[in-house]
C-alpha positions in Angstrom: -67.4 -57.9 -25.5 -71.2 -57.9 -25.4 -73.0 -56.5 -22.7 -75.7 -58.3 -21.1 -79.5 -57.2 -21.8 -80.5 -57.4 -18.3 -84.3 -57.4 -19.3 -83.7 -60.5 -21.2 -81.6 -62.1 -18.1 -83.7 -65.0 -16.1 -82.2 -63.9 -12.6 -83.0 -60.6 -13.0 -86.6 -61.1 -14.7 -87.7 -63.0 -11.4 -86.5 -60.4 -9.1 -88.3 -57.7 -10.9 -91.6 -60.3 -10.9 -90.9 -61.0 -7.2 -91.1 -57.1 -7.0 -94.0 -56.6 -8.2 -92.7 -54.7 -10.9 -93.9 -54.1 -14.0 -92.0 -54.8 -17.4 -92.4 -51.8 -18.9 -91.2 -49.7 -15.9 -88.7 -46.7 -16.3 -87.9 -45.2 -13.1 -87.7 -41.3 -12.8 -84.2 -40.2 -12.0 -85.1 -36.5 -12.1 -87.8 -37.6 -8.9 -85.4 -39.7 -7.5 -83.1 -37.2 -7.0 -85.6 -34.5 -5.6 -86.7 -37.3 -2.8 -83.0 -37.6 -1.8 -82.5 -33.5 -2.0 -85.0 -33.8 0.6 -83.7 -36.3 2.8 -80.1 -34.9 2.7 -81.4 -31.3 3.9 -83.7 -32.8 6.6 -80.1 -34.1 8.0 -78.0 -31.0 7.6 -80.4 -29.2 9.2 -80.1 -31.5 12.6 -76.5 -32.9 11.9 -74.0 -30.9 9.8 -72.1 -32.0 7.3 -68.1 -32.2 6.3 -67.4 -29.8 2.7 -63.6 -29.0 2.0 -62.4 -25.9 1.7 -63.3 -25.5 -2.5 -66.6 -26.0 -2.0 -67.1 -23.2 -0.1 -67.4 -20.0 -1.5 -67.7 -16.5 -0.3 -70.8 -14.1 -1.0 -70.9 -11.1 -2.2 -72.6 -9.8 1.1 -69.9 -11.7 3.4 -71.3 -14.9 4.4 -70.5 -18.8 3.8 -72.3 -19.9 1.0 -71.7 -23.7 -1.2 -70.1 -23.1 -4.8 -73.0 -25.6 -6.0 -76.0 -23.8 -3.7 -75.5 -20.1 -4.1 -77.8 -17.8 -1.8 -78.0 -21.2 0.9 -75.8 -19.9 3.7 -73.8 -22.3 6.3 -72.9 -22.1 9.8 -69.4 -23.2 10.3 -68.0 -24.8 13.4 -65.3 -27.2 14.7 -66.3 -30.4 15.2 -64.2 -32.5 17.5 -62.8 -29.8 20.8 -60.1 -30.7 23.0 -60.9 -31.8 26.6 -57.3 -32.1 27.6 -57.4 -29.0 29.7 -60.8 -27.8 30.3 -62.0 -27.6 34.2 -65.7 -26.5 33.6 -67.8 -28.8 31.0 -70.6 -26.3 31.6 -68.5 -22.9 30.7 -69.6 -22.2 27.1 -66.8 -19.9 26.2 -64.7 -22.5 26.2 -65.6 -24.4 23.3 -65.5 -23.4 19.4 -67.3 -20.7 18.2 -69.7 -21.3 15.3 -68.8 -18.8 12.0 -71.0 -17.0 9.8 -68.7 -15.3 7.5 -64.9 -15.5 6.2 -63.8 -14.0 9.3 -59.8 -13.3 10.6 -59.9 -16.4 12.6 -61.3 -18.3 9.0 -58.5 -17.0 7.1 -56.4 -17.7 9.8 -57.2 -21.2 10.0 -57.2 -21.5 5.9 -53.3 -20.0 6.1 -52.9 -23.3 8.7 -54.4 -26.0 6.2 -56.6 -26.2 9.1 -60.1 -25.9 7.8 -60.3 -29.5 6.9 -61.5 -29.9 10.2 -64.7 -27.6 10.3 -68.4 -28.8 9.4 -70.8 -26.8 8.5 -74.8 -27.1 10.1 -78.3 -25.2 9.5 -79.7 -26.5 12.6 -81.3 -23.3 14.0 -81.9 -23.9 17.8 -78.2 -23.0 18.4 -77.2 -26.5 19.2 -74.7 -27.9 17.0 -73.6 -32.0 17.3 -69.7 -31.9 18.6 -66.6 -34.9 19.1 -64.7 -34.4 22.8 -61.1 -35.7 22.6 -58.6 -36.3 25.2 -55.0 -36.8 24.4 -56.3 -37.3 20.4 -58.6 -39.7 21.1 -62.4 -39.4 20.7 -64.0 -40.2 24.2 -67.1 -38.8 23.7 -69.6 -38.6 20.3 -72.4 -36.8 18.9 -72.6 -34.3 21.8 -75.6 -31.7 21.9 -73.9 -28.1 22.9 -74.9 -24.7 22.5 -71.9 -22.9 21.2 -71.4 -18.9 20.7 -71.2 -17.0 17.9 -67.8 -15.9 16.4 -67.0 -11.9 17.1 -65.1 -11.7 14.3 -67.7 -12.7 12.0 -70.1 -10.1 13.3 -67.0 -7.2 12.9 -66.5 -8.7 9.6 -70.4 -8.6 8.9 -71.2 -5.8 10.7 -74.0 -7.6 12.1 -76.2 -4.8 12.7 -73.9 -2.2 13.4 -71.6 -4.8 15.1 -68.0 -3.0 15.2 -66.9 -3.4 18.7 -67.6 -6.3 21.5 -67.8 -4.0 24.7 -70.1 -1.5 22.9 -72.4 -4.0 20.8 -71.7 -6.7 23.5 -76.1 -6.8 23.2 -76.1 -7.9 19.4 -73.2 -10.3 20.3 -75.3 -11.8 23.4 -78.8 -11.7 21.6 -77.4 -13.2 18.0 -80.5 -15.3 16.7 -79.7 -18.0 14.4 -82.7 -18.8 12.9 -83.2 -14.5 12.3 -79.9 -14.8 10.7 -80.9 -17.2 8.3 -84.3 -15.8 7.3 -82.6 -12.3 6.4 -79.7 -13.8 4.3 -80.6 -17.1 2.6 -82.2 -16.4 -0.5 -83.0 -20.0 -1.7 -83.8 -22.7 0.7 -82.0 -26.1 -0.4 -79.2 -28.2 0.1 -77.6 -31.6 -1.2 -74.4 -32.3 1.8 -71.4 -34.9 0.5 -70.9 -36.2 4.1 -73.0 -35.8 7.3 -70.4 -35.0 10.2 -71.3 -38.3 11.5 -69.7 -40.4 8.9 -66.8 -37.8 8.6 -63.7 -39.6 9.5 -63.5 -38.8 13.7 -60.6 -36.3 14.4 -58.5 -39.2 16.3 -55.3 -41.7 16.0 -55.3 -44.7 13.2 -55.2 -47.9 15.9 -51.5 -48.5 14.2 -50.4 -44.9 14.9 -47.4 -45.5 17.3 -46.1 -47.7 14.4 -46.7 -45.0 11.7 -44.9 -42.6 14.1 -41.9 -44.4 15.0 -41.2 -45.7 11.1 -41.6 -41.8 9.7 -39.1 -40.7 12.5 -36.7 -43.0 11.6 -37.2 -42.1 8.0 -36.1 -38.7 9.1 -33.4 -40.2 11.3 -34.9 -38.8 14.4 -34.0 -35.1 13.2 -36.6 -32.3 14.3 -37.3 -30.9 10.1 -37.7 -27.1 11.4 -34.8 -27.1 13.5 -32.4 -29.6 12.6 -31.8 -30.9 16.3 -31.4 -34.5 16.5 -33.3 -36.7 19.1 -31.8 -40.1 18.6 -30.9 -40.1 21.4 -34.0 -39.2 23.3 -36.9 -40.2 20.6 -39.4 -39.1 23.3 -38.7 -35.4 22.3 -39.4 -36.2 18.8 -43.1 -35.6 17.9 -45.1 -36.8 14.4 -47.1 -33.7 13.4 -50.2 -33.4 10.9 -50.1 -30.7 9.0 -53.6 -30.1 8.4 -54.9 -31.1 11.7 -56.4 -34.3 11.2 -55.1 -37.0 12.9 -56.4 -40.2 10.7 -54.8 -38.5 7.4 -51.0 -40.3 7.6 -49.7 -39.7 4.2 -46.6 -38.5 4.0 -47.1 -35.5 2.5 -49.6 -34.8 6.0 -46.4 -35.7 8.5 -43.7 -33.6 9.7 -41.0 -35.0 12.0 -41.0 -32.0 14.8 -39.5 -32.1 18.2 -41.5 -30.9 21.6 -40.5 -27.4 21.3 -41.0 -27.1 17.2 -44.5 -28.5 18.0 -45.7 -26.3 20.4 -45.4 -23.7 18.3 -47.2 -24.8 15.3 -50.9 -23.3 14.7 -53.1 -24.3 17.7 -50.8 -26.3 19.5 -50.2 -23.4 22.4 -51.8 -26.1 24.6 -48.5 -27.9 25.1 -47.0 -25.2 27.1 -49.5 -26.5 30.0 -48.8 -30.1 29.6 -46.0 -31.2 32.4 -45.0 -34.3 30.1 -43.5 -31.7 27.4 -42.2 -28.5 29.9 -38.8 -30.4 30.3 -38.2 -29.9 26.4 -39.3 -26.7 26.2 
């Protein structure tokens, strides 16, 4: 098949005239690409991005670096935070601490499959952009908070001298982003995949009650941990996502769990509150 010579085709010769551009014109990739580097790190450093988990790689002096940006070091942080149960909107210990290392709680989380769900941010004014769900669904976007810096990563670092909370409680209370930054970054670029606003939102697919029922009745309505079957009660049979995200319904993402199996999975202690589940429990 011949390809078309699109200098010689009539269409495209009169939008290139209408264009103002000239015939002989050959754009510069190379500049092209350093005009969108700096774009895409004027966004990460006001919005975050989404990187998986093999993107990330760990320095050799502890922190969160990208395997394609070595010596540019991320802060990590959850970005959509359960509402469900929180009384005080204006308590900051109560939402997700932002990570500067491969902490226990990192690792933790990694073990889980859960890390899909962290983006990472070099905004510097300790204000990081967050999602608020209720009951899985997303009722509040792009939210400003301050958030609090991991003690874990500090012990891990040992965030000068950091070893224990009541005795370095000070380094804990007085952690400076933008001083963290300056002392470890060694180069200062970045090129993000995804800001964490066009990250898929941490909530139900609209057709999730359909998705839910069909894959239970795959499993004919039989809990896969513990083998109890809820045919007879479906409403103690729960759909779970493995790795935490709640818009990724392939199959090998789902788990057929009933109310009591669920509760115990990684971060799901919140159940044990909830009155509609304490009968099953």
């Amino acid at each position: 098949m011949k390809l078309i010579d699109f200098n010689n085709f009539l269409a495209f010769k009169n939008i290139r005239e209408k264009m103002g551009i000239p015939k002989d014109y050959k754009p510069n990739f190379e500049s092209s690409e350093m005009i969108l580097r700096e774009i895409k790190l004027k966004e990460i450093k006001t919005k975050g991005l989404d990187i998986p988990i093999d993107e990330l790689i760990k320095a050799s002096d502890g922190t969160l670096e990208h395997k394609d940006f070595p010596g540019q070091k991320m802060l990590v942080y959850i970005r959509d935070f359960q509402g469900d149960y929180m009384n005080n909107d204006n308590d900051i210990s109560v939402y997700p601490k932002f990570h500067i290392a491969w902490c226990s709680t990192l690792d933790q989380m990694h073990k889980n499959k859960k890390y899909s769900r962290y983006v990472v941010s070099q905004r510097n004014d300790g204000i990081f952009l967050l999602n608020k769900t209720i009951a899985g669904k997303v009722v509040k976007r792009d939210i400003e908070l301050e958030l609090l810096i991991c003690k874990n990563c500090l012990k891990k670092l040992a965030y000068k001298g950091y070893r224990d909370h009541q005795r370095n409680i000070n380094i804990f209370q007085n952690f400076n982003i933008k001083e963290f930054l300056n002392k470890y970054n060694t180069e200062v670029y970045i090129d993000p995949v995804h800001t964490s606003i066009s990250q898929p939102l941490n909530e139900y697919s609209h057709d999730w009650n359909k998705i839910s029922y069909n894959y239970k009745k795959s499993k004919k309505f039989i809990c896969q941990d513990c083998g109890k079957d809820c045919s007879k009660n479906t409403n103690e049979l729960h759909v779970h996502h493995v790795d935490g995200n709640k818009f990724n319904n392939l199959a090998t993402n789902l788990e057929v769990v009933c109310v009591k199996c669920h509760s115990k999975k990684p971060m799901h202690g919140h159940m044990l509150k909830n009155p509609q589940f304490q009968r099953y429990l």
